[in-house]
VOLUM-615582 format. One record per residue: residue number from 1; x, z, y of N, C-alpha, C, O, CB in turn. Coordinates in nm, 3 decimals, always signed. Atoms other than C-alpha are relative to their C-alpha. Glycine has a CB too. Layout:
N
[site NUM; [X; Z; Y]; [X; Z; Y]; [X; Z; Y]; [X; Z; Y]; [X; Z; Y]]
...
END
This chain:
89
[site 1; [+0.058; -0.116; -0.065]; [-0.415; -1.964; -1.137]; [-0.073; -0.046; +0.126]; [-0.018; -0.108; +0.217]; [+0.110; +0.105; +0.034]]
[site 2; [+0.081; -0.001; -0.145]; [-0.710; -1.971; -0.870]; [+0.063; +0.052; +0.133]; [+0.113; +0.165; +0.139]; [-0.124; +0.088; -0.016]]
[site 3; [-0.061; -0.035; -0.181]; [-0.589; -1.953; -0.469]; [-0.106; +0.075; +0.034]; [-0.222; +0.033; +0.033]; [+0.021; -0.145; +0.132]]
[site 4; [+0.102; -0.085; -0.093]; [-0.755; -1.649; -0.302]; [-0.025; -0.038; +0.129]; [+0.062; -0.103; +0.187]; [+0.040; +0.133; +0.018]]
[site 5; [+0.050; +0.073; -0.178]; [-0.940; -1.731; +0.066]; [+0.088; +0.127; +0.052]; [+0.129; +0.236; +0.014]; [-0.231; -0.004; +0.073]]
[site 6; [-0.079; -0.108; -0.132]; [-0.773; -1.552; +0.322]; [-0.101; +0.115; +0.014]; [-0.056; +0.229; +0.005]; [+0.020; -0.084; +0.182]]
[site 7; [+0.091; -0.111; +0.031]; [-1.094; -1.344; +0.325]; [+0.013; +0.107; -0.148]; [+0.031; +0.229; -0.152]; [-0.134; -0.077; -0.003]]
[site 8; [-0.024; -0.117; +0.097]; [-1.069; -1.194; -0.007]; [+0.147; +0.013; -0.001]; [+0.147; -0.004; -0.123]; [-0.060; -0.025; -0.154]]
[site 9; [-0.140; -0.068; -0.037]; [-0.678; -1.101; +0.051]; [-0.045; +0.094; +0.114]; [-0.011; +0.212; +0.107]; [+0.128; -0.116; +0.055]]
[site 10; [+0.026; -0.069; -0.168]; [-0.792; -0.963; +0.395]; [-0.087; +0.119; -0.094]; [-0.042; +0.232; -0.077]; [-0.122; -0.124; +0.163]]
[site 11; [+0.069; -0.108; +0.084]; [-1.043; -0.742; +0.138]; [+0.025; +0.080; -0.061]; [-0.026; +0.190; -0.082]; [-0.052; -0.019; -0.063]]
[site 12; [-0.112; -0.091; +0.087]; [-0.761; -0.654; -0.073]; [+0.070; +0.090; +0.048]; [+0.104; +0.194; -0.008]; [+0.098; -0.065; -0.054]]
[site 13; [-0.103; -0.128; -0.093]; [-0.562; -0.475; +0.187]; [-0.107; +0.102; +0.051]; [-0.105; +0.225; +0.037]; [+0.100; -0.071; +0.167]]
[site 14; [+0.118; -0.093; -0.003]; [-0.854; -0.335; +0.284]; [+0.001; +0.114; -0.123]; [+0.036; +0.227; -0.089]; [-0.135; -0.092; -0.011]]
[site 15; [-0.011; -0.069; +0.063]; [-0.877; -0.174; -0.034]; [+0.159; +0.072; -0.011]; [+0.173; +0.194; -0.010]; [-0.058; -0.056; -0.088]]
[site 16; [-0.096; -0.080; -0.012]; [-0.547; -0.084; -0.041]; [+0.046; +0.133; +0.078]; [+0.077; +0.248; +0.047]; [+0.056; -0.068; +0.017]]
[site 17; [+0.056; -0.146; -0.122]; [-0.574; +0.089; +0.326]; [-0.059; +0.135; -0.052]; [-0.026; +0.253; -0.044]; [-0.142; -0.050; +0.104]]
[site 18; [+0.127; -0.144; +0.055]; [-0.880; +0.286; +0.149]; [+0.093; +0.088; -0.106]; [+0.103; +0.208; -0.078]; [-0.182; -0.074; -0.117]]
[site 19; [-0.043; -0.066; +0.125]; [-0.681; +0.397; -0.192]; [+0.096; +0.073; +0.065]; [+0.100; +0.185; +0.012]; [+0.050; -0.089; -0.126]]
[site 20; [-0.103; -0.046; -0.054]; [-0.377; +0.504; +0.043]; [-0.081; +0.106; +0.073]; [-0.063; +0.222; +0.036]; [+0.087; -0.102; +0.076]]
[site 21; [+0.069; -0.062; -0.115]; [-0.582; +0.659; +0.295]; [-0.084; +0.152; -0.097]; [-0.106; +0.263; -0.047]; [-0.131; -0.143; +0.088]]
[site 22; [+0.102; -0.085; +0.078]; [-0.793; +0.864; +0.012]; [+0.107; +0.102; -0.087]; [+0.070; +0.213; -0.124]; [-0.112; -0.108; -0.111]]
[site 23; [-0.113; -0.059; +0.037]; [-0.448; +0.976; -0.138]; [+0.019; +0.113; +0.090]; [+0.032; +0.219; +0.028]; [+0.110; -0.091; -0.001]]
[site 24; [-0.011; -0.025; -0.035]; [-0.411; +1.129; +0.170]; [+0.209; +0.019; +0.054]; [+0.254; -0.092; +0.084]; [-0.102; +0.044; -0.039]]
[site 25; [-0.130; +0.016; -0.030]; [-0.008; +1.203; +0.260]; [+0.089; -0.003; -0.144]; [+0.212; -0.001; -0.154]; [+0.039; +0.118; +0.101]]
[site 26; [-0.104; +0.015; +0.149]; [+0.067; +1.176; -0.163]; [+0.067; -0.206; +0.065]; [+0.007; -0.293; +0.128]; [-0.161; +0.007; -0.239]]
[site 27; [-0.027; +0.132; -0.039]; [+0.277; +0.843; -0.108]; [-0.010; -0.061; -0.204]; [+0.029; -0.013; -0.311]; [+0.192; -0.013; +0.117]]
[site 28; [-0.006; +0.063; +0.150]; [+0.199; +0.597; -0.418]; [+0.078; -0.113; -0.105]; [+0.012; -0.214; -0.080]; [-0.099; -0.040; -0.004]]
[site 29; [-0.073; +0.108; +0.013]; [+0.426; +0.344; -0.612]; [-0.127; -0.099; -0.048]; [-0.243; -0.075; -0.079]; [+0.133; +0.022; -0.104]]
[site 30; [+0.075; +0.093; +0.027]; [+0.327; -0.011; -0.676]; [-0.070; -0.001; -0.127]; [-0.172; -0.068; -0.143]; [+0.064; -0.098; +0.015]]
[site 31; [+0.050; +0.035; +0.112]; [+0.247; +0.012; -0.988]; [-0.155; +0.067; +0.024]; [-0.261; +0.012; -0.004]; [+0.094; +0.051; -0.128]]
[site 32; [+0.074; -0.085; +0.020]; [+0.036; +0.305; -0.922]; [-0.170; -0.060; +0.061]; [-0.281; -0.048; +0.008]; [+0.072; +0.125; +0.066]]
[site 33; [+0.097; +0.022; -0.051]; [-0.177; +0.141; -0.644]; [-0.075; -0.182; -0.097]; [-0.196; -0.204; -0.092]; [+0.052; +0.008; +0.176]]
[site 34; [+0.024; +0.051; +0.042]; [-0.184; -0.188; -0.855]; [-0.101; +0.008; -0.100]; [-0.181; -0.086; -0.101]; [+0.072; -0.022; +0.000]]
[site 35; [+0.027; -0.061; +0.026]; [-0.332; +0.015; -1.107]; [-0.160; +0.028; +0.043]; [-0.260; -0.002; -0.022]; [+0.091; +0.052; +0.015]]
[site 36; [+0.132; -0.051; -0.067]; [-0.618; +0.138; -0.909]; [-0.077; -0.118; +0.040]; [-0.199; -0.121; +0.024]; [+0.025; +0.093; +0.131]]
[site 37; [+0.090; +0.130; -0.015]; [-0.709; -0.225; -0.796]; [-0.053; -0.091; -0.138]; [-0.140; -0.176; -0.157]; [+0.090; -0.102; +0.091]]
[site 38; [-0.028; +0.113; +0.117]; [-0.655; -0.379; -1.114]; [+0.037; -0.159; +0.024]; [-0.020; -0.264; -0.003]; [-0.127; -0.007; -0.082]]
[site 39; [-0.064; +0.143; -0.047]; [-0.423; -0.642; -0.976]; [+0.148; +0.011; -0.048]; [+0.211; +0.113; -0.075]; [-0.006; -0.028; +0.181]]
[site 40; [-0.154; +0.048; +0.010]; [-0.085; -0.797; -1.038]; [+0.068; +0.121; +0.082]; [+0.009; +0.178; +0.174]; [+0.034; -0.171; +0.078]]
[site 41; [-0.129; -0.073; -0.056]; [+0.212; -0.576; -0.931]; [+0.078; -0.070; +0.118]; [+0.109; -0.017; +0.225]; [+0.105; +0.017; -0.118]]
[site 42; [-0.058; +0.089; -0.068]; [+0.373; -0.855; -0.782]; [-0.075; -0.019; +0.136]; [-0.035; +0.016; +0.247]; [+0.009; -0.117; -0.080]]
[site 43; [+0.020; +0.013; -0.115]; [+0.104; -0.976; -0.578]; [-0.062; +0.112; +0.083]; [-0.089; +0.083; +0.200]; [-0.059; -0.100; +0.003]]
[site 44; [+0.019; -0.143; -0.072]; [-0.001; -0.611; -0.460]; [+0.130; +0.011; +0.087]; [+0.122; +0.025; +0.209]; [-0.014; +0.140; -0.115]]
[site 45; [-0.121; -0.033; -0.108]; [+0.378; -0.574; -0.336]; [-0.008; -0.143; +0.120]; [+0.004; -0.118; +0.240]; [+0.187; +0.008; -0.102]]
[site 46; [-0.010; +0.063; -0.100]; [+0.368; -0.862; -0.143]; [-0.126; +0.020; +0.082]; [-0.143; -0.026; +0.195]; [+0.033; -0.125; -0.033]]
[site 47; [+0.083; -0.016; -0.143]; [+0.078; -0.758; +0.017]; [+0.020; +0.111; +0.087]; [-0.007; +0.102; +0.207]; [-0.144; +0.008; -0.021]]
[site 48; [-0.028; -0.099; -0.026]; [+0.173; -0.440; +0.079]; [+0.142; +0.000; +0.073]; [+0.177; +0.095; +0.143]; [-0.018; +0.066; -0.107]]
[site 49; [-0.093; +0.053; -0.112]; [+0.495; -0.617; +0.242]; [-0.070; -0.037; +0.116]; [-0.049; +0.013; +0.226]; [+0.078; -0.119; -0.040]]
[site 50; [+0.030; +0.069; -0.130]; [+0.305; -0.820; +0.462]; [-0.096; +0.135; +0.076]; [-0.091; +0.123; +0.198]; [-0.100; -0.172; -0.030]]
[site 51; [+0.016; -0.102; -0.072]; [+0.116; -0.468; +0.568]; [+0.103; +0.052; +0.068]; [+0.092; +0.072; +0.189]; [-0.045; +0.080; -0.062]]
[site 52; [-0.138; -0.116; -0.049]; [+0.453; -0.277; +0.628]; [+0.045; -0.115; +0.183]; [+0.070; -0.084; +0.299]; [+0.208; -0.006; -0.193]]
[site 53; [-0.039; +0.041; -0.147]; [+0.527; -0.554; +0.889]; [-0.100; +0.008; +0.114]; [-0.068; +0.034; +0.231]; [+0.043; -0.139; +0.000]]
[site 54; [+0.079; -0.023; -0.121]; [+0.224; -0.548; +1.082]; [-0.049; +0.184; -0.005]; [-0.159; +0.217; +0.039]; [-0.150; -0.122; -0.008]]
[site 55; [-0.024; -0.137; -0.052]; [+0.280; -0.140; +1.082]; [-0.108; +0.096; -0.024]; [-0.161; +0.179; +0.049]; [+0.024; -0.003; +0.143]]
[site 56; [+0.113; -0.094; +0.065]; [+0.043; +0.018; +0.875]; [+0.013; +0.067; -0.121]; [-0.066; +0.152; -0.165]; [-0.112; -0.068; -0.022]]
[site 57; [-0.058; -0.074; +0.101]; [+0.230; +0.113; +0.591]; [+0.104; +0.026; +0.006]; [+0.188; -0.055; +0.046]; [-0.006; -0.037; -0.097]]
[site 58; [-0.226; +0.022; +0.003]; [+0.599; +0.279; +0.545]; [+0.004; -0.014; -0.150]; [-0.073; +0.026; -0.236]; [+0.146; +0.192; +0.060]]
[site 59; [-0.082; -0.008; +0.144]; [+0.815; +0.194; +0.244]; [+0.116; +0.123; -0.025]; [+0.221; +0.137; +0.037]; [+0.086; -0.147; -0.014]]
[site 60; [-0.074; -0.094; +0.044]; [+0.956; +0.486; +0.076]; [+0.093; -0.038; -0.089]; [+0.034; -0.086; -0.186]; [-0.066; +0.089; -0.044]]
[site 61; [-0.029; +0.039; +0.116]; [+1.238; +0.404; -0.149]; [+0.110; +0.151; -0.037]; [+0.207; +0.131; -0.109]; [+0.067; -0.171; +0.003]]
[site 62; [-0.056; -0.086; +0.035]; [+1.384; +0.754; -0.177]; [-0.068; +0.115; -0.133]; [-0.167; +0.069; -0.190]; [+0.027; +0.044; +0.123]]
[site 63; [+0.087; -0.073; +0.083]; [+1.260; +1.034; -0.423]; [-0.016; +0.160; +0.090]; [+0.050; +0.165; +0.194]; [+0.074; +0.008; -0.170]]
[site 64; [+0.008; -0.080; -0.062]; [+1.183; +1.352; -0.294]; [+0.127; +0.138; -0.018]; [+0.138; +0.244; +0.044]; [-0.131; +0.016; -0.021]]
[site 65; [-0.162; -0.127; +0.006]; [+1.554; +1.558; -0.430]; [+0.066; -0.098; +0.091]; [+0.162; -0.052; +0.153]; [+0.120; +0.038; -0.195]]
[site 66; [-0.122; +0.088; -0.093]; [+1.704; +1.211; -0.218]; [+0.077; -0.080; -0.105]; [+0.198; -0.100; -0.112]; [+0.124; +0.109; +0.092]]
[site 67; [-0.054; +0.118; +0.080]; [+1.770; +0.986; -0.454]; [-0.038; -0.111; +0.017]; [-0.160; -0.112; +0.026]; [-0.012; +0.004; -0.116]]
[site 68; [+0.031; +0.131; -0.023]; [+1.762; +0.613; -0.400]; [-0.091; -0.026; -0.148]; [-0.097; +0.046; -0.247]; [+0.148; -0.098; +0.028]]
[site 69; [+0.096; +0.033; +0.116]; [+1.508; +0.420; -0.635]; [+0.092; -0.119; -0.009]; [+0.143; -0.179; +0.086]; [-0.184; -0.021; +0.023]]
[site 70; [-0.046; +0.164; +0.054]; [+1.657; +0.119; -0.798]; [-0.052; -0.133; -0.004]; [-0.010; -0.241; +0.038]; [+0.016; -0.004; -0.115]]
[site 71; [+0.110; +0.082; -0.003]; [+1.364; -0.052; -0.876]; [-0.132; +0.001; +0.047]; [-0.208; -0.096; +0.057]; [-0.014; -0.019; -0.086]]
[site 72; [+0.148; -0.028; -0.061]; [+1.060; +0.109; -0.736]; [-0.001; +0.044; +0.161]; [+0.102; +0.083; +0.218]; [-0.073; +0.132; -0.090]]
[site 73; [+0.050; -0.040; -0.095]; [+0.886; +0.182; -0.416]; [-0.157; +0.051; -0.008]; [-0.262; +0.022; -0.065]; [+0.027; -0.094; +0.080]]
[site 74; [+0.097; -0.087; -0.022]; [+0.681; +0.411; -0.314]; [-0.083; -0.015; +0.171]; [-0.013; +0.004; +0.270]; [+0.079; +0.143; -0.029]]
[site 75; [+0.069; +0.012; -0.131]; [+0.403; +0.356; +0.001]; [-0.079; +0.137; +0.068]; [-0.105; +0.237; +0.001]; [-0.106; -0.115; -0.022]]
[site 76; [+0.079; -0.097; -0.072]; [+0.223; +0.578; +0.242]; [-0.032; -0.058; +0.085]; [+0.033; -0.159; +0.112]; [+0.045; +0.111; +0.039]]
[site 77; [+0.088; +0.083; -0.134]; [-0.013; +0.474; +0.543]; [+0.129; +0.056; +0.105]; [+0.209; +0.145; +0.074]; [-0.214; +0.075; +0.053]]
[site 78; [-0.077; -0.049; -0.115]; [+0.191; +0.517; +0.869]; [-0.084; +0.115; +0.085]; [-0.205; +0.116; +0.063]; [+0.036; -0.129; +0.095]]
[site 79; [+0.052; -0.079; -0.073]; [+0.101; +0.797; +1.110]; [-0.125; -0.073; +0.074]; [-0.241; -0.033; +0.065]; [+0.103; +0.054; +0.080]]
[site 80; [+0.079; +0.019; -0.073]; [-0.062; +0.591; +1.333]; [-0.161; -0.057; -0.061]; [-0.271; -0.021; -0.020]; [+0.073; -0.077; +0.083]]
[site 81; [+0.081; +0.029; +0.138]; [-0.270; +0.402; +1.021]; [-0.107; +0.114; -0.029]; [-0.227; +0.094; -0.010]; [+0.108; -0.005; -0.135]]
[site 82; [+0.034; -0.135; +0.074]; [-0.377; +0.733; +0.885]; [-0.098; +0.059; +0.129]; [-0.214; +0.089; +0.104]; [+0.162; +0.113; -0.045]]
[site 83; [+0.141; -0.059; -0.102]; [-0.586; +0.858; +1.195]; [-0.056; -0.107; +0.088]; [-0.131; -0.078; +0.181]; [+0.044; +0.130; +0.117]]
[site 84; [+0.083; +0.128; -0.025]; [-0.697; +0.521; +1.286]; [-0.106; -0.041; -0.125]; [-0.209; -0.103; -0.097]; [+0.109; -0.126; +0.022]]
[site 85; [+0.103; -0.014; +0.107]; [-0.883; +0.520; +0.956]; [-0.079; +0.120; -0.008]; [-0.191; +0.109; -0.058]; [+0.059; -0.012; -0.122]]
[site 86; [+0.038; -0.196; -0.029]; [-0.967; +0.931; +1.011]; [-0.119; -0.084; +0.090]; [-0.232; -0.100; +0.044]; [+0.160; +0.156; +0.123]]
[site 87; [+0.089; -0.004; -0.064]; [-1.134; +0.796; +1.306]; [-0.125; -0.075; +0.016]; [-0.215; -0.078; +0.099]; [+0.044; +0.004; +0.070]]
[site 88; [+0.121; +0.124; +0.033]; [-1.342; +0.516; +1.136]; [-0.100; +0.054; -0.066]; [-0.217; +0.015; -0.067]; [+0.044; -0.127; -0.094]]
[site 89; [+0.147; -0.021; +0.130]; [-1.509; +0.748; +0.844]; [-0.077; +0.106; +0.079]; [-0.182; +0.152; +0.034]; [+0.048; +0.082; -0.198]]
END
């Protein structure tokens, strides 16, 4: 498998940002946003890790009756994310 440049990863979250951001407050699982890029699952979650730490995405792993997920997660932009992109378009 080909190594991505740090630039096209940096492009990828980018898109990610956008697909989240265009969702608006629906939060999406990995698969879902994987899906929309047409990328690996895998390496979508790990990017979508390395977002959550620098504080631009939360990880949901509940359902909305409050049930824990087993295997999935679900994302949403963070508050602050979400009108820091508002105030870009």
């Amino acid at each position: 498998m080909s190594k991505l440049s740090e630039d096209k990863i940096k492009k990828i979250k980018e898109q990610i940002l956008t697909e989240l951001y265009h969702q608006g407050l629906k939060p999406l699982f990995t698969a879902e946003i994987a899906s929309l890029l047409i990328r690996d699952e895998e390496f979508v979650k790990r990017l979508l890790s390395q977002l959550k730490k620098k504080g631009l995405v939360k990880e949901i792993a509940k359902s909305s009756e409050g049930y824990s997920y087993s295997k999935w997660r679900r994302w949403q932009l963070t508050d602050s994310a979400y009108e820091a992109i508002g105030k870009l378009s």
